[in-house]
C-alpha positions as a printed NumPy array, in Angstrom:
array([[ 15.974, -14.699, -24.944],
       [ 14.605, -17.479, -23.03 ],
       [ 17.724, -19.476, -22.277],
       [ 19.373, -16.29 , -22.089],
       [ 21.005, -16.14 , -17.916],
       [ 20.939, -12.376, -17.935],
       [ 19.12 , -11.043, -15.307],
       [ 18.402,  -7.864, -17.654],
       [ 17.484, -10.084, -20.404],
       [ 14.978, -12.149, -18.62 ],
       [ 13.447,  -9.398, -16.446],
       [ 12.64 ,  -7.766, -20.39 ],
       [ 11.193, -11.013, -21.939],
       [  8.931, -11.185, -19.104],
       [  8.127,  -7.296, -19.34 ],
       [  7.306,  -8.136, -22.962],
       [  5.162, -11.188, -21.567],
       [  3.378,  -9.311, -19.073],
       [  2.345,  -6.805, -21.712],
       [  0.913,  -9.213, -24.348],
       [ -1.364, -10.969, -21.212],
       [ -2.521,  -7.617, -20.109],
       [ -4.345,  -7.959, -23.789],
       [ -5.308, -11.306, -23.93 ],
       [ -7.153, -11.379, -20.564],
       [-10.989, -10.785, -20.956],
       [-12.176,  -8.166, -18.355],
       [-14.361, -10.848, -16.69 ],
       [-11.742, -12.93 , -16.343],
       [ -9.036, -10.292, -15.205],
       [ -9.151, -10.934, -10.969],
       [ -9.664, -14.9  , -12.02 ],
       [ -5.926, -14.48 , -13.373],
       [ -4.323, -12.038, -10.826],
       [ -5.592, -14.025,  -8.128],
       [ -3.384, -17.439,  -8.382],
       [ -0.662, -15.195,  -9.711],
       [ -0.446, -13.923,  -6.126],
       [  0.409, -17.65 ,  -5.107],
       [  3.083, -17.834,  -7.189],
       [  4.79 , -14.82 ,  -5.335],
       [  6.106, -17.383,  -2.912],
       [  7.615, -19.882,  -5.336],
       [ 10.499, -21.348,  -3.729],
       [ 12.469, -19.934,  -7.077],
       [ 13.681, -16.175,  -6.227],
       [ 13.412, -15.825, -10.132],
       [ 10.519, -17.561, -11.025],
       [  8.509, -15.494,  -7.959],
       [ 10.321, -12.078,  -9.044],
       [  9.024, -13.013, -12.605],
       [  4.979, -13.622, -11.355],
       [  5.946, -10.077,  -9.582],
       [  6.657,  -8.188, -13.154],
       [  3.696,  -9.825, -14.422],
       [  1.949,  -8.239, -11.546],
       [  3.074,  -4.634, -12.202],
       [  2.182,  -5.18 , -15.703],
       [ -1.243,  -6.151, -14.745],
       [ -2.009,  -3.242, -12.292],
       [ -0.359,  -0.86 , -14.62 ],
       [ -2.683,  -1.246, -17.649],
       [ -5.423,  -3.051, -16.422],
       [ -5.559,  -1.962, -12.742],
       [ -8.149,   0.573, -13.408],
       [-10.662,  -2.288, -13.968],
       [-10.056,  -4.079, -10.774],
       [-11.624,  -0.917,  -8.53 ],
       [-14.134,  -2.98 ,  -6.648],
       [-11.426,  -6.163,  -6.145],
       [ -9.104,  -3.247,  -3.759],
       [-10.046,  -4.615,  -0.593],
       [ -9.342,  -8.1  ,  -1.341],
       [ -6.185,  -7.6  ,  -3.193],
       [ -4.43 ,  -5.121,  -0.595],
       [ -5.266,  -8.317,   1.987],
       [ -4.259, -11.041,  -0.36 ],
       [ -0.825,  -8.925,  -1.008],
       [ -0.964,  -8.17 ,   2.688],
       [ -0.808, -11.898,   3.569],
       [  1.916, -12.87 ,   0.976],
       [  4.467,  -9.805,   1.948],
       [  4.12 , -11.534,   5.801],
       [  5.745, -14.735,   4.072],
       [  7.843, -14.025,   1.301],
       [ 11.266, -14.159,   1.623],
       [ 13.227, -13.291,  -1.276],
       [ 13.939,  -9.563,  -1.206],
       [ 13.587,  -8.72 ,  -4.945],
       [ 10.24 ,  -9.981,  -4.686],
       [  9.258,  -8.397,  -1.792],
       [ 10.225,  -4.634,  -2.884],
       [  8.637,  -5.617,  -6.185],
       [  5.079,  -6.142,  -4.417],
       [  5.507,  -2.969,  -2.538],
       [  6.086,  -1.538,  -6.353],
       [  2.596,  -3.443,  -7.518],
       [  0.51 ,  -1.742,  -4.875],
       [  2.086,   1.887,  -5.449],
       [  0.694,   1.246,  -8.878],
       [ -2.075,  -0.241,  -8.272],
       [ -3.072,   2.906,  -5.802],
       [ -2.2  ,   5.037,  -8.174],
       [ -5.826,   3.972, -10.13 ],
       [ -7.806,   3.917,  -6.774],
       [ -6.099,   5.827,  -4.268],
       [ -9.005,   6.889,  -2.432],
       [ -9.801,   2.993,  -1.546],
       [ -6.479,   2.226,  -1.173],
       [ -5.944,   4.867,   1.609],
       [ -9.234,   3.691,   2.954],
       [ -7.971,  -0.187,   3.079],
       [ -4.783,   0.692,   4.842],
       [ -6.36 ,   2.752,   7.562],
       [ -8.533,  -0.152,   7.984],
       [ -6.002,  -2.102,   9.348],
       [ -5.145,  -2.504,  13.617],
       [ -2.566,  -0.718,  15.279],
       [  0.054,  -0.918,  15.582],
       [  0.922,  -1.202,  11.852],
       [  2.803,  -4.374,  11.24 ],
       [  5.28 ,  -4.35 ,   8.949],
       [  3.911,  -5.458,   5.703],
       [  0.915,  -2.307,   6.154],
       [  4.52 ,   0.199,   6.942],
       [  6.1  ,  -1.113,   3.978],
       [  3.074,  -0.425,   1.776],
       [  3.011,   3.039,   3.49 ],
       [  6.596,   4.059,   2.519],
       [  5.986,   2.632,  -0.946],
       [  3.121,   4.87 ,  -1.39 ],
       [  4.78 ,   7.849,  -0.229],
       [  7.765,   7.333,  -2.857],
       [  5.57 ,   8.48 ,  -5.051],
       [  4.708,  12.264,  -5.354],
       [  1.243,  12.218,  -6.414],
       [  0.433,   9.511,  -3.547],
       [  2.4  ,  11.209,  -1.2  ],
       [  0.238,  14.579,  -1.707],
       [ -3.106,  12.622,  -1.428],
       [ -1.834,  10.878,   1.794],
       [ -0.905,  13.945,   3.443],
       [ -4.005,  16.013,   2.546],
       [ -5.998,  12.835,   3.819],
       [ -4.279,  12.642,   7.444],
       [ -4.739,  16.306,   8.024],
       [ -8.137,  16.201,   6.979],
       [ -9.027,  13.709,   9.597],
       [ -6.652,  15.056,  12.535],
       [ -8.499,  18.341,  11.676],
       [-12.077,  17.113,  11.733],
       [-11.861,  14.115,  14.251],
       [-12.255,  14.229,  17.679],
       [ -8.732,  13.394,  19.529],
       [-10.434,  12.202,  22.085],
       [-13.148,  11.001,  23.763],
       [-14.456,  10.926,  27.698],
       [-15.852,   7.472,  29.342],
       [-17.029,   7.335,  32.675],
       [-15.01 ,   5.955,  35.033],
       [-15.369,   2.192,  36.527],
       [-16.473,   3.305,  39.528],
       [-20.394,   5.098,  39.481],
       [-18.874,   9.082,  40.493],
       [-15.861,   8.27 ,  39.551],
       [-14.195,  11.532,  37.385],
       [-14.614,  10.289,  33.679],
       [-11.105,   9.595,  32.155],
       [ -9.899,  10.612,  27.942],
       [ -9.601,   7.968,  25.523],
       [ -7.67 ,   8.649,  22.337],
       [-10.099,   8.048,  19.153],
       [ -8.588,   5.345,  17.063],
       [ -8.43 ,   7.12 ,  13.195],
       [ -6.384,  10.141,  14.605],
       [ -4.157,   8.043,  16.154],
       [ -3.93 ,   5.818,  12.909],
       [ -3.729,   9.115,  10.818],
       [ -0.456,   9.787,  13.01 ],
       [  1.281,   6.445,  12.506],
       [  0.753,   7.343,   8.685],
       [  1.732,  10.832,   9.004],
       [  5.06 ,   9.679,  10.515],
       [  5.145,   6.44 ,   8.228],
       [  5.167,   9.16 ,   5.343],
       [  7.46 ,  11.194,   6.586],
       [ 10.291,   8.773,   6.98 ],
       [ 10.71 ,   8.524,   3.739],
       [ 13.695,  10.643,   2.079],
       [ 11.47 ,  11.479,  -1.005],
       [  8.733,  13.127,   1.123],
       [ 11.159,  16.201,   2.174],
       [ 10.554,  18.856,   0.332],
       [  6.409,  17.545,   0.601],
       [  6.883,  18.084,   4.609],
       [  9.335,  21.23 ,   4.764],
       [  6.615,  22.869,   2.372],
       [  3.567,  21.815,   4.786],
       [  5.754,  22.268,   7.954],
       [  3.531,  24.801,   9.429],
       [  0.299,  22.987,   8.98 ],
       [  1.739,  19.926,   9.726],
       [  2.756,  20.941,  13.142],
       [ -0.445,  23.234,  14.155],
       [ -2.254,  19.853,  13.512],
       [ -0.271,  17.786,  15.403],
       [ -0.088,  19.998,  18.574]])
C-alpha cells in the first residue's frame, strides 16, 4: 500500500497509521507529539501535509480527551497554521481536527474562540462554521450565545469627553461577539432546521 498512487489507498494506510500511534504514544508524551505535527501541516507537499492532517484527526479523535488543559494552546497553534496554509485539502481537514477535538471539550473550546478580537478573521469563521456542521456543537453554540445576549448587558454608558457633557452608549464587547457567532452559525446550511426550530427565541433575543 505504500507505493500504491491512489489517493484512497494512501489516505487508508495513513488512517491505519494514525490509529496504531494513537496507542503507542505515552499520555505524558501525547502534546510533545501533536505539537511538531502541527508544523508539518505546512509541508510544501499537499500530500505529505494532508497526511500529518489524518494523523491529526486520529489523534484528537481517540486521544483528544486527554489533551483538556493543552485547548488554549492548540486552538492558537491551529489558529496560526490555518492563516498560512495553502493547500485546500489540508486546510478543510484542520477545520475537521478542531470539530473533533471540541467535541471532547466544547465548553473551552467555545470559551477560546470568543476569546479572540473582532472582527473574526477568517481562520476563527472557518472554525465557527466547522463547529456548527456538527449537530451536537451546533446545539451547545446556540444555547451558549443566547445565554450571554440574555444575561449581558448590551450596553454600557461613559461619560462624555467633555465634564456635563450627556454620557453616550457603548456596545459591551461579548454580546457583540455572541452575534458574530450567532450569524457565523447560522450561515451554515446544516444549522436550518437548528434555527427555524429556535426562530422565536432567536429573534426576541436579538431585538
Amino acid at each position: 500500500r505504500c507505493e500504491s498512487k491512489e489517493a484512497s489507498v494512501q489516505f487508508s494506510m495513513i488512517n491505519d497509521l494514525a490509529k496504531v500511534l494513537t496507542k503507542k504514544v505515552m499520555a505524558t508524551e501525547l502534546i510533545q507529539f501533536v505539537m511538531p505535527l502541527l508544523d508539518s501541516l505546512m509541508d510544501r507537499e499537499g500530500d505529505s501535509a494532508s497526511g500529518a492532517c489524518v494523523v491529526l484527526n486520529g489523534i484528537f479523535r481517540y486521544r483528544g480527551e486527554e489533551l483538556g488543559e493543552e485547548v488554549e494552546v492548540l486552538i492558537d497553534a491551529l489558529h496560526d497554521k490555518l492563516a498560512v496554509i495553502s493547500h485546500e485539502r489540508t486546510s478543510t481537514g484542520v477545520y475537521r481536527a478542531v470539530r473533533t477535538f471540541a467535541a471532547h471539550h466544547p465548553a473551552a473550546v467555545l470559551k477560546k474562540l470568543m476569546s479572540y478580537e473582532l472582527p473574526y478573521d477568517a481562520q476563527v469563521v472557518g472554525m465557527w462554521h466547522s463547529l456548527s456542521a456538527d449537530e451536537t456543537l451546533a446545539k451547545q453554540i446556540l444555547e451558549n450565545m443566547l445565554y450571554i445576549l440574555n444575561t449581558g448587558r448590551p450596553y454600557e454608558e461613559r461619560d462624555g469627553p467633555v465634564r456635563g457633557a450627556p454620557s453616550k452608549k457603548h456596545a459591551t464587547v461579548q454580546p457583540r461577539k455572541a452575534t458574530c457567532a450567532l450569524r457565523e452559525l447560522m450561515e451554515v446550511e446544516e444549522t436550518e432546521k437548528l434555527v427555524l426550530d429556535n426562530y422565536a427565541p432567536i429573534l426576541a433575543v436579538l431585538l
